[in-house]
N, CA, C and O atoms as a GROMACS GRO file, in nm:
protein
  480
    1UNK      N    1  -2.608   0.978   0.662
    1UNK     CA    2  -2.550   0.861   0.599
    1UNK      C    3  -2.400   0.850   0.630
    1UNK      O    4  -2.360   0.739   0.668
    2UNK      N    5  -2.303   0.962   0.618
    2UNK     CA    6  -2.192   0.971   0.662
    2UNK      C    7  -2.162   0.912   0.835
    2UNK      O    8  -2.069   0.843   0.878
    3UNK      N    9  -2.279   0.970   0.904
    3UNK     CA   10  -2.233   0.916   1.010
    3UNK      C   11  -2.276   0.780   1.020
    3UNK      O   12  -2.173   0.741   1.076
    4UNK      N   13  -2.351   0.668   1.011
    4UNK     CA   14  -2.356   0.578   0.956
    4UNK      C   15  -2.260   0.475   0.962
    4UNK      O   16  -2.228   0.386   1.041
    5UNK      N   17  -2.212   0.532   0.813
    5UNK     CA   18  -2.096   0.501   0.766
    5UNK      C   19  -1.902   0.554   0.768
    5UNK      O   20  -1.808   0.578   0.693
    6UNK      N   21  -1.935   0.548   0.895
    6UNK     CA   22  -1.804   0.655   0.974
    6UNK      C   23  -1.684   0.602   0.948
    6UNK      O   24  -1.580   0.659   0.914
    7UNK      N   25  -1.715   0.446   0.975
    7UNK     CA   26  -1.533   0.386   0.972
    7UNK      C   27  -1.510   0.373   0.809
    7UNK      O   28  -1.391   0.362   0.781
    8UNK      N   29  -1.583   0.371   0.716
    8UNK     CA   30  -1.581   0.363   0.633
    8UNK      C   31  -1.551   0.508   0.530
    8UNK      O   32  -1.484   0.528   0.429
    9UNK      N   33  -1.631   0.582   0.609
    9UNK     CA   34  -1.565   0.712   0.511
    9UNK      C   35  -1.427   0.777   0.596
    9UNK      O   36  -1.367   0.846   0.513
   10UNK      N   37  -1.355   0.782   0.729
   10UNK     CA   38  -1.236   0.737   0.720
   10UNK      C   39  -1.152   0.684   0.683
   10UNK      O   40  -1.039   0.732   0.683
   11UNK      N   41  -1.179   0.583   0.644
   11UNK     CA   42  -1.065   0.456   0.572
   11UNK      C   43  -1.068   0.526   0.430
   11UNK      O   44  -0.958   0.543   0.377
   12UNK      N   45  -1.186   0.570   0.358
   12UNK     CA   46  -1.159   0.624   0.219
   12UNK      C   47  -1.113   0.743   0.188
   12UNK      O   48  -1.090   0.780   0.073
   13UNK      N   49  -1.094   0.831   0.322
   13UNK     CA   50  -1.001   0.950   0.327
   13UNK      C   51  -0.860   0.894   0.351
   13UNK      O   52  -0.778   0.930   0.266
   14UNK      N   53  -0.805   0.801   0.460
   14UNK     CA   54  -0.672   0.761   0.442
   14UNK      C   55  -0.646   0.710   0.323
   14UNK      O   56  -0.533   0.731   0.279
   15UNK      N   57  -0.742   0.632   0.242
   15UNK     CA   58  -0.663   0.533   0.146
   15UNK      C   59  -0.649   0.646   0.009
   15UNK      O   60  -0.571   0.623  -0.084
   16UNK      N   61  -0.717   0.743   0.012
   16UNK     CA   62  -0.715   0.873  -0.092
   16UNK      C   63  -0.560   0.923  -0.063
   16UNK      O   64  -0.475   0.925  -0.153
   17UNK      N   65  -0.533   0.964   0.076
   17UNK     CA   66  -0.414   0.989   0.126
   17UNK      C   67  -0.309   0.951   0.095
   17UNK      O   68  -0.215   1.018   0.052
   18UNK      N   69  -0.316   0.810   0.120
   18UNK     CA   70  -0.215   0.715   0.126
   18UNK      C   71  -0.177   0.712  -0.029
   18UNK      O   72  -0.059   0.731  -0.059
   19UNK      N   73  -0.290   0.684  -0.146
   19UNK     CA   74  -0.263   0.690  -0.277
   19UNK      C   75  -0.224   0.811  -0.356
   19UNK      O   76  -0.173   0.813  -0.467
   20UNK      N   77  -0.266   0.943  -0.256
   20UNK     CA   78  -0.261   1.040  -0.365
   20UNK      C   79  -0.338   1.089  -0.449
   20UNK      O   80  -0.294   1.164  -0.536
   21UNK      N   81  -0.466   1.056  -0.441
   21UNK     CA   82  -0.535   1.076  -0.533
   21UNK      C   83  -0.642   1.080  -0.431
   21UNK      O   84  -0.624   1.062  -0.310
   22UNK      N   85  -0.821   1.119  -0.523
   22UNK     CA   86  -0.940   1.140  -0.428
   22UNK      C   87  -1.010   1.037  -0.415
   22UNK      O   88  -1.093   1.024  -0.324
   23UNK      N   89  -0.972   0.895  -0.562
   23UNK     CA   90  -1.047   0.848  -0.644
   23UNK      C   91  -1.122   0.723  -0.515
   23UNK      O   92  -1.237   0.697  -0.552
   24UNK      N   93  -1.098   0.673  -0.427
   24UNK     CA   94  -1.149   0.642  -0.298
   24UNK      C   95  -1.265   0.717  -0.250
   24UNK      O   96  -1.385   0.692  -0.250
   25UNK      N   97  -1.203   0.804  -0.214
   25UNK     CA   98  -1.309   0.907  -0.120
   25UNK      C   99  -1.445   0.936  -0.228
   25UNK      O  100  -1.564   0.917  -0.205
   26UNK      N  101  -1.397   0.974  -0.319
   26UNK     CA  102  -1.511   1.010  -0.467
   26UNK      C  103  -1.629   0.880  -0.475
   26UNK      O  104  -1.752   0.885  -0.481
   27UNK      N  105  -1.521   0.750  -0.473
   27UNK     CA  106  -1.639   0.648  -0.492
   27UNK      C  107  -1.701   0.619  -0.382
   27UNK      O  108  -1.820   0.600  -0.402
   28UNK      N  109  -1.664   0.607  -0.258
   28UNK     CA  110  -1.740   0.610  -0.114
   28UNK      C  111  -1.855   0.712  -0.106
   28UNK      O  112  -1.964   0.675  -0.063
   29UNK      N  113  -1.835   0.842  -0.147
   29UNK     CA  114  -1.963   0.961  -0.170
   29UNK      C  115  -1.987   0.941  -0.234
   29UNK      O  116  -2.020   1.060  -0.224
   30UNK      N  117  -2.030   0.893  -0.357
   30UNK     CA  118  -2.127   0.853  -0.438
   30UNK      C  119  -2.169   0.747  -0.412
   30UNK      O  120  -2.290   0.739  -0.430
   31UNK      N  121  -2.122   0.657  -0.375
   31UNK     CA  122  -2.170   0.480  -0.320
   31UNK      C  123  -2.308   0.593  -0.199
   31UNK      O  124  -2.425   0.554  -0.198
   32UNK      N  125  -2.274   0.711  -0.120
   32UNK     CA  126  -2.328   0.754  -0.027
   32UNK      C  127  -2.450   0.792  -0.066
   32UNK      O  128  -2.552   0.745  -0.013
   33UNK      N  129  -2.453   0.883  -0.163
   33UNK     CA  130  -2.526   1.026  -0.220
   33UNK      C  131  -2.615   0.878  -0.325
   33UNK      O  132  -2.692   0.830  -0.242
   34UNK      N  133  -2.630   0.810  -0.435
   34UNK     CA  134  -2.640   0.717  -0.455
   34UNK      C  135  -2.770   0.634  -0.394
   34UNK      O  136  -2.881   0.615  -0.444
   35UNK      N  137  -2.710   0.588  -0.257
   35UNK     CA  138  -2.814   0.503  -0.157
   35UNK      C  139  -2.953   0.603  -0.092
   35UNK      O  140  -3.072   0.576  -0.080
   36UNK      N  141  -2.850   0.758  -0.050
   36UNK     CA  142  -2.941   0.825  -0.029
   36UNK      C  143  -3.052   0.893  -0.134
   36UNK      O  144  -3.168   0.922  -0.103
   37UNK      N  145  -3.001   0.909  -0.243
   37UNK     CA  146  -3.132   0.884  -0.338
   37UNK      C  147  -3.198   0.798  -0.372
   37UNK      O  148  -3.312   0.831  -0.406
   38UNK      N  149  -3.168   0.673  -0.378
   38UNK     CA  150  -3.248   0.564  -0.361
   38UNK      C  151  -3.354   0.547  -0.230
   38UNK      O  152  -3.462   0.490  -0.242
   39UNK      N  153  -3.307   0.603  -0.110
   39UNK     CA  154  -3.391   0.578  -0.022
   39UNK      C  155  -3.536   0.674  -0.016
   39UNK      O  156  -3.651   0.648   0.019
   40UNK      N  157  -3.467   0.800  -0.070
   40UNK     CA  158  -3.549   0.938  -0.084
   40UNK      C  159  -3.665   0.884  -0.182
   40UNK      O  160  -3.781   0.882  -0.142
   41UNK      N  161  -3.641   0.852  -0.275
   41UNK     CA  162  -3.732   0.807  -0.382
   41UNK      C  163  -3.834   0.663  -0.340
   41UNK      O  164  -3.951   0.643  -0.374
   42UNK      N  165  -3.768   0.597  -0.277
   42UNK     CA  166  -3.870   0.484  -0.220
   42UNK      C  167  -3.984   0.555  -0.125
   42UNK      O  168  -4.100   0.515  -0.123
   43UNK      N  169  -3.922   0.694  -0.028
   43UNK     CA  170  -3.940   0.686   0.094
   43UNK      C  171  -4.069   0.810   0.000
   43UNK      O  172  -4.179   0.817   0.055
   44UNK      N  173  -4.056   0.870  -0.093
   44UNK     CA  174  -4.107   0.997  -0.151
   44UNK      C  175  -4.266   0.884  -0.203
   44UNK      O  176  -4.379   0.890  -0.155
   45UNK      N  177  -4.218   0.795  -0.308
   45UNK     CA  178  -4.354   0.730  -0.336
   45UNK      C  179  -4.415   0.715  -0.270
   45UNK      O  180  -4.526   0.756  -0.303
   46UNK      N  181  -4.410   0.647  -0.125
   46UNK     CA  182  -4.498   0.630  -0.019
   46UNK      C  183  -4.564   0.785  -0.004
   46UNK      O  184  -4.567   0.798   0.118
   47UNK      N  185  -4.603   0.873  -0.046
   47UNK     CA  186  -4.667   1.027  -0.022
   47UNK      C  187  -4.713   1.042  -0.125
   47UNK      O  188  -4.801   1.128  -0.122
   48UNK      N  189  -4.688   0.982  -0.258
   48UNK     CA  190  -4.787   1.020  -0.384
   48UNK      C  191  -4.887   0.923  -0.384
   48UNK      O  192  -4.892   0.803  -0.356
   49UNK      N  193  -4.977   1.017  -0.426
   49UNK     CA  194  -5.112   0.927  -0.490
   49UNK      C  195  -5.089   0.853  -0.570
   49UNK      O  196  -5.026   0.908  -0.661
   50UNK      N  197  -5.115   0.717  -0.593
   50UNK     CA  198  -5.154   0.622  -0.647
   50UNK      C  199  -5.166   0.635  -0.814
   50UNK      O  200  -5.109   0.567  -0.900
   51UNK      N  201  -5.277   0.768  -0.831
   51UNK     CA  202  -5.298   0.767  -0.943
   51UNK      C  203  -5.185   0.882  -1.044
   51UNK      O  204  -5.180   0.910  -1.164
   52UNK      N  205  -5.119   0.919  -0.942
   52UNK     CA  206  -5.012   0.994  -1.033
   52UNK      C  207  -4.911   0.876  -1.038
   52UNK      O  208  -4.843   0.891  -1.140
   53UNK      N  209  -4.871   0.758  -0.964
   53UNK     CA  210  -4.776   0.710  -0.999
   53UNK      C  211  -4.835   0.620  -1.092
   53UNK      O  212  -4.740   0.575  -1.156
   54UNK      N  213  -4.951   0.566  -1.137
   54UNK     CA  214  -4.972   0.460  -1.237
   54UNK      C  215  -5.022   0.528  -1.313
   54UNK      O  216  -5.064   0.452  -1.401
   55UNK      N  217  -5.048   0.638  -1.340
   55UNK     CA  218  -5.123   0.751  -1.408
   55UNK      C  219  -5.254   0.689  -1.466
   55UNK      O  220  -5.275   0.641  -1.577
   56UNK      N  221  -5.379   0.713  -1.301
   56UNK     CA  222  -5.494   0.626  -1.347
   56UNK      C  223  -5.529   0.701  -1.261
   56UNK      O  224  -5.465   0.717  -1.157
   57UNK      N  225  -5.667   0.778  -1.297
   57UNK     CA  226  -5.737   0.869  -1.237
   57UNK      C  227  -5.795   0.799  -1.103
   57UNK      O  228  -5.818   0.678  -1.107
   58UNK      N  229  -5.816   0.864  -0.996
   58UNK     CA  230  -5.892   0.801  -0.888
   58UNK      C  231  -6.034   0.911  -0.890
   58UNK      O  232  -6.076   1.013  -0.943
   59UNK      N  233  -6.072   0.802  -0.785
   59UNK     CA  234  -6.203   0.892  -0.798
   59UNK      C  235  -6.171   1.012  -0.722
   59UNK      O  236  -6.261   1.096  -0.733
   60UNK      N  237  -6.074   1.050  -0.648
   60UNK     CA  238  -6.074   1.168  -0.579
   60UNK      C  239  -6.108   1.284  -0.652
   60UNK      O  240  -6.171   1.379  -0.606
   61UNK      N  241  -6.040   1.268  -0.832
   61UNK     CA  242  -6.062   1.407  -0.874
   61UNK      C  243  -6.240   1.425  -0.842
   61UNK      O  244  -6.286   1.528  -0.792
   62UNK      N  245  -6.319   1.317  -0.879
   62UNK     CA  246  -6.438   1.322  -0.934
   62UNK      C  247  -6.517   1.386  -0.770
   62UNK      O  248  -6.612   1.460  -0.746
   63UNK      N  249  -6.455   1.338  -0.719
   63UNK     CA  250  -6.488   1.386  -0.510
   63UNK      C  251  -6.481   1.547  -0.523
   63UNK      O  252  -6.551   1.620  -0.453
   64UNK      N  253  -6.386   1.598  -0.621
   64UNK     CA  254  -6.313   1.738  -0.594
   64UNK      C  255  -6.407   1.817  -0.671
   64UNK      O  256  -6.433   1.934  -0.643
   65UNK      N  257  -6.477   1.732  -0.801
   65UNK     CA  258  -6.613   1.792  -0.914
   65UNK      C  259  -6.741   1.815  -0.804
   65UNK      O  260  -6.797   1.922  -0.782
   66UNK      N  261  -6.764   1.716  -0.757
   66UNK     CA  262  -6.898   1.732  -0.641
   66UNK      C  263  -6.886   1.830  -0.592
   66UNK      O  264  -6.957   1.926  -0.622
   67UNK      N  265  -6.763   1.832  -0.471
   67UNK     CA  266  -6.741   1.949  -0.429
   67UNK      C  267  -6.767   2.094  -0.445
   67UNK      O  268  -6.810   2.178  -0.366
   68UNK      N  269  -6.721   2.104  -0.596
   68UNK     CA  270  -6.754   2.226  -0.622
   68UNK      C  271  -6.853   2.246  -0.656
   68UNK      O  272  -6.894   2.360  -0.637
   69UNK      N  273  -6.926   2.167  -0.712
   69UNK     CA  274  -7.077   2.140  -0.773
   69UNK      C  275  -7.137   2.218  -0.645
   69UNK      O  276  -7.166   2.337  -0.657
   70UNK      N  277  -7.158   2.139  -0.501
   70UNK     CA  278  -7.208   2.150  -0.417
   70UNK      C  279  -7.192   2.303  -0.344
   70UNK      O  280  -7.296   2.359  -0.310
   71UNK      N  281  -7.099   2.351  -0.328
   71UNK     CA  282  -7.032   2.525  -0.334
   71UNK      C  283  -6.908   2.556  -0.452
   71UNK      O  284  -6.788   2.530  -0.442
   72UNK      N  285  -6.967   2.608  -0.546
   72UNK     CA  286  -6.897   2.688  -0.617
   72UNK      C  287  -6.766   2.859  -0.563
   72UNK      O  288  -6.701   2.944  -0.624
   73UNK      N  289  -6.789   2.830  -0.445
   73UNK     CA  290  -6.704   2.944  -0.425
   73UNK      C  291  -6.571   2.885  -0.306
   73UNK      O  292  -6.479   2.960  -0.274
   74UNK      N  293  -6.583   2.737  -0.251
   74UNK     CA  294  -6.517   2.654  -0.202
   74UNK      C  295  -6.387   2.729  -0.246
   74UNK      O  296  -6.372   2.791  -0.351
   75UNK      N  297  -6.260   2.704  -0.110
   75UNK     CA  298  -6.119   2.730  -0.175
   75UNK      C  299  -6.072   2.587  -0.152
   75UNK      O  300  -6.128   2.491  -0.098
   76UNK      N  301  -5.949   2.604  -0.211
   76UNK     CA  302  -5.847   2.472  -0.194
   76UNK      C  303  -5.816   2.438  -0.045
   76UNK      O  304  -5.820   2.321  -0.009
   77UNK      N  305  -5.794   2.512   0.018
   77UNK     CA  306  -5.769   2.464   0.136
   77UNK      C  307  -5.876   2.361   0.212
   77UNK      O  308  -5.855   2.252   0.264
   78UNK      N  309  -6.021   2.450   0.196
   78UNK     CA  310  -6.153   2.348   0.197
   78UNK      C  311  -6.151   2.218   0.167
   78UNK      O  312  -6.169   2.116   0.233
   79UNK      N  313  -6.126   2.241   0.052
   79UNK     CA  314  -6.116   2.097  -0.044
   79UNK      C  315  -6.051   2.012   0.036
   79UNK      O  316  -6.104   1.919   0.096
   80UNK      N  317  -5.893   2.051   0.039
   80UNK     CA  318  -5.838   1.958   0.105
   80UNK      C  319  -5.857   1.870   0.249
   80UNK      O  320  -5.851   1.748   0.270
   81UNK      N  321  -5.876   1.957   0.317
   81UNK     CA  322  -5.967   1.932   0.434
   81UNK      C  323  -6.101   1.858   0.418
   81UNK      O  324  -6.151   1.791   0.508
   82UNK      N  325  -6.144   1.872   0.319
   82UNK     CA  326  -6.257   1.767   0.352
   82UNK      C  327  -6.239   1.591   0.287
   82UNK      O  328  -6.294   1.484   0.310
   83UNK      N  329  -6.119   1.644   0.190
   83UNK     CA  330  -6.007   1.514   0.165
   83UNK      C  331  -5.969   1.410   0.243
   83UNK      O  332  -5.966   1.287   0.239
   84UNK      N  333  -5.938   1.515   0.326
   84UNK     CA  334  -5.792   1.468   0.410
   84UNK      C  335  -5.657   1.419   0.360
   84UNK      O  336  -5.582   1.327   0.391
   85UNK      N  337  -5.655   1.572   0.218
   85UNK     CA  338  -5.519   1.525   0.194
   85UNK      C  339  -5.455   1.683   0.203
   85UNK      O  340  -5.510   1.783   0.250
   86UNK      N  341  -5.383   1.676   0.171
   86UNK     CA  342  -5.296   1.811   0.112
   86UNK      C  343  -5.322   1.919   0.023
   86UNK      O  344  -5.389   1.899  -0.078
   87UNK      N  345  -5.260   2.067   0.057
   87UNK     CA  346  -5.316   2.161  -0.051
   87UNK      C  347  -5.267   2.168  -0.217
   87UNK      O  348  -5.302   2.227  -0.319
   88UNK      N  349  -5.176   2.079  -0.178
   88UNK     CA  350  -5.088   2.068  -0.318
   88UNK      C  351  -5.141   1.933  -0.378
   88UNK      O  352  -5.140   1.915  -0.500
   89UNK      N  353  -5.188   1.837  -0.287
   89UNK     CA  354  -5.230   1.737  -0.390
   89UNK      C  355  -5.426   1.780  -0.446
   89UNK      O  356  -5.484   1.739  -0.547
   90UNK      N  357  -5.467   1.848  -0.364
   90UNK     CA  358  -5.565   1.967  -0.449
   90UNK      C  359  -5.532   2.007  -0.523
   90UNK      O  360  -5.592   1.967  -0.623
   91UNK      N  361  -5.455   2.080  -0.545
   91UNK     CA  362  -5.370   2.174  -0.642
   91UNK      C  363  -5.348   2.079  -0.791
   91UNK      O  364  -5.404   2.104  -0.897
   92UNK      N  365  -5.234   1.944  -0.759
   92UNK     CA  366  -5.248   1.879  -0.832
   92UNK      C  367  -5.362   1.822  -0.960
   92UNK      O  368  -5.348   1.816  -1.082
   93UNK      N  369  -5.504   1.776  -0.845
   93UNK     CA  370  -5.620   1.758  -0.916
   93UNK      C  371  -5.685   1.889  -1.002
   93UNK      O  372  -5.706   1.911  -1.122
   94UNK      N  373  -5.699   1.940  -0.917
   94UNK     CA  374  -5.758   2.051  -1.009
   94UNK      C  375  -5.688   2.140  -1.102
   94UNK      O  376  -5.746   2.244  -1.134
   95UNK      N  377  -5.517   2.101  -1.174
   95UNK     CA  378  -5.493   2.115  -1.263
   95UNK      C  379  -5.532   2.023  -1.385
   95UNK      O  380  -5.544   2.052  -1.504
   96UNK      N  381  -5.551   1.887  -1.311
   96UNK     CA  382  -5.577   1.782  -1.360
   96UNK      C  383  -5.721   1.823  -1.467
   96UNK      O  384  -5.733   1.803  -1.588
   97UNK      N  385  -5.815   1.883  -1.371
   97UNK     CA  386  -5.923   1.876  -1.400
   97UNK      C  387  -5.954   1.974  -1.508
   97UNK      O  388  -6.020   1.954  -1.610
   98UNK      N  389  -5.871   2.124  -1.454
   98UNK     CA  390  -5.882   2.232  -1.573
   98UNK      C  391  -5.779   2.179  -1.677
   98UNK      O  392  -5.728   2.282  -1.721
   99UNK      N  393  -5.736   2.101  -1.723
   99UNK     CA  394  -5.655   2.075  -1.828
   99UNK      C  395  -5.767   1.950  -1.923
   99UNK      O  396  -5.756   1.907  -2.038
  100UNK      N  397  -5.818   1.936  -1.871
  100UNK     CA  398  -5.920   1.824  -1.901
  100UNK      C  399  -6.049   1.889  -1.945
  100UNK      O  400  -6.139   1.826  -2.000
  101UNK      N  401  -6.055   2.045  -1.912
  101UNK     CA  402  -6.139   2.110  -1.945
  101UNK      C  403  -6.318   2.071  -1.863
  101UNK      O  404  -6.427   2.087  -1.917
  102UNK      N  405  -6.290   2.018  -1.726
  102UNK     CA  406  -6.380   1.983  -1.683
  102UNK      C  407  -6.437   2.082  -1.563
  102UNK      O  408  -6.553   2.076  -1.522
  103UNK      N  409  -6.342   2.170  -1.517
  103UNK     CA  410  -6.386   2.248  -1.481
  103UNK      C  411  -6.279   2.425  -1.480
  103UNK      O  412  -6.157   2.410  -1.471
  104UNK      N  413  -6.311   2.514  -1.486
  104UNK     CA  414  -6.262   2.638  -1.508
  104UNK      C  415  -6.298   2.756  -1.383
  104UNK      O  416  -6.412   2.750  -1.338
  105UNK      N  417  -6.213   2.853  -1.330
  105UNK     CA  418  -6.162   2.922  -1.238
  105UNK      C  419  -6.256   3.091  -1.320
  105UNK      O  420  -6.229   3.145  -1.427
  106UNK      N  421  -6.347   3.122  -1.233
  106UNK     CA  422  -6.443   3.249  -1.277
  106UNK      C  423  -6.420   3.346  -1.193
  106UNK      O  424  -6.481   3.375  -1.089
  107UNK      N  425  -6.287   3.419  -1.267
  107UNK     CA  426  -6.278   3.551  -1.148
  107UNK      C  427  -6.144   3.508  -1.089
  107UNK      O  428  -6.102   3.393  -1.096
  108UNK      N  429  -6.075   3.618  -1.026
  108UNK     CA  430  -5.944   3.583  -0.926
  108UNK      C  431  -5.924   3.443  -0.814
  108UNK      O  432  -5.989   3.346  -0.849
  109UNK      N  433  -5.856   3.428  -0.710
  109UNK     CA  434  -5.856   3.371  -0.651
  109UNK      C  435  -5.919   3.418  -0.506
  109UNK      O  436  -5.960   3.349  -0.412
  110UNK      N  437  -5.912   3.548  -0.520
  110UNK     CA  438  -6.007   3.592  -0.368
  110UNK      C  439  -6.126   3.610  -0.425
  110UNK      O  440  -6.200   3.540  -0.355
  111UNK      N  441  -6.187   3.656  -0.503
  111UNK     CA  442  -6.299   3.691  -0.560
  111UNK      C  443  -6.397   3.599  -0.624
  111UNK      O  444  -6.512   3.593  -0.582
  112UNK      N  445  -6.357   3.534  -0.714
  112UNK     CA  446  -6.365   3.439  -0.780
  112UNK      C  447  -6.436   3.322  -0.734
  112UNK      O  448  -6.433   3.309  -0.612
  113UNK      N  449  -6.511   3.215  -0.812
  113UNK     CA  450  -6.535   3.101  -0.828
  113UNK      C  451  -6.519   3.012  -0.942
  113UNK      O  452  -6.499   3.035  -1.061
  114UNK      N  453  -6.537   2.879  -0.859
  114UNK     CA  454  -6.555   2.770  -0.937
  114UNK      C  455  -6.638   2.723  -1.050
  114UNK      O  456  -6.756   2.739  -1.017
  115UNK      N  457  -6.629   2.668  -1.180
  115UNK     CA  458  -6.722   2.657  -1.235
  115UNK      C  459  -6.700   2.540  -1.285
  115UNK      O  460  -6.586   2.516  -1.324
  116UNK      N  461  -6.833   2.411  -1.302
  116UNK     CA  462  -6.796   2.274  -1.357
  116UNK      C  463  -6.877   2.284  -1.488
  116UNK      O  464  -6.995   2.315  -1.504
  117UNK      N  465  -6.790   2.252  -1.573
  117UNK     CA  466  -6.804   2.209  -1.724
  117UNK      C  467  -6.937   2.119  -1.756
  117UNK      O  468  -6.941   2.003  -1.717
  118UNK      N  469  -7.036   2.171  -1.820
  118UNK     CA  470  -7.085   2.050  -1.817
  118UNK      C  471  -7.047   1.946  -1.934
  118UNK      O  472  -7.018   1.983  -2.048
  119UNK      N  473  -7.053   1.786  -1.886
  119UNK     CA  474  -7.059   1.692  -1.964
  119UNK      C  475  -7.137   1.702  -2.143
  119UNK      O  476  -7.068   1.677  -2.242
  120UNK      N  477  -7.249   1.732  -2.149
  120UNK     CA  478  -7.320   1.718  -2.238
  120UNK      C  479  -7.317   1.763  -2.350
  120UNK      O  480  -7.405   1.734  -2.431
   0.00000   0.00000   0.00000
């Protein structure tokens, strides 16, 4: 962003200079730091799911219940891969899911399996 904005964050180092003070330069880096969080955050939503930003379940979790239904000893990485999303937005759901009490973790993570709650 600085480079960018080159002639501009020059001029707010002379005019800091020239006045004596930083109070120039201070508001130019934050006018900076500012835009660049604004852009980060536009640019970050475009990578979340849908249903974490409107907080409205998609069916993916319910994709991630089958799943295990279908192999109970499935890892996350699996999962994700058969997604085609990420290990962390796995991760995500299936906190989702054990907090919801819909499904629960039997045994370690190397050892261990999956287990789905039943409904009834």
């Amino acid at each position: 962003m600085i480079k960018e904005n080159q002639k501009r964050y020059y001029q707010a180092l002379e005019d800091s200079g020239s006045m004596g003070e930083s109070t120039p330069f201070i508001e130019f880096m934050l006018e900076v730091i500012s835009k660049s969080l604004k852009d980060y955050i536009s640019q970050s939503k475009k990578n979340v799911p849908k249903d974490v930003l409107k907080n409205v379940p998609l069916k993916r979790v319910d994709e991630v219940v089958n799943i295990i239904k279908k192999d109970k000893n499935i890892t996350i990485s699996q999962i994700a891969d058969l997604l085609s999303v990420s290990d962390k937005t796995v991760k995500r759901d299936i906190a989702k899911l054990k907090n919801e009490k819909k499904i629960v973790r039997v045994g370690g993570l190397k050892g261990g399996y999956w287990e789905v709650i039943d409904e009834n």
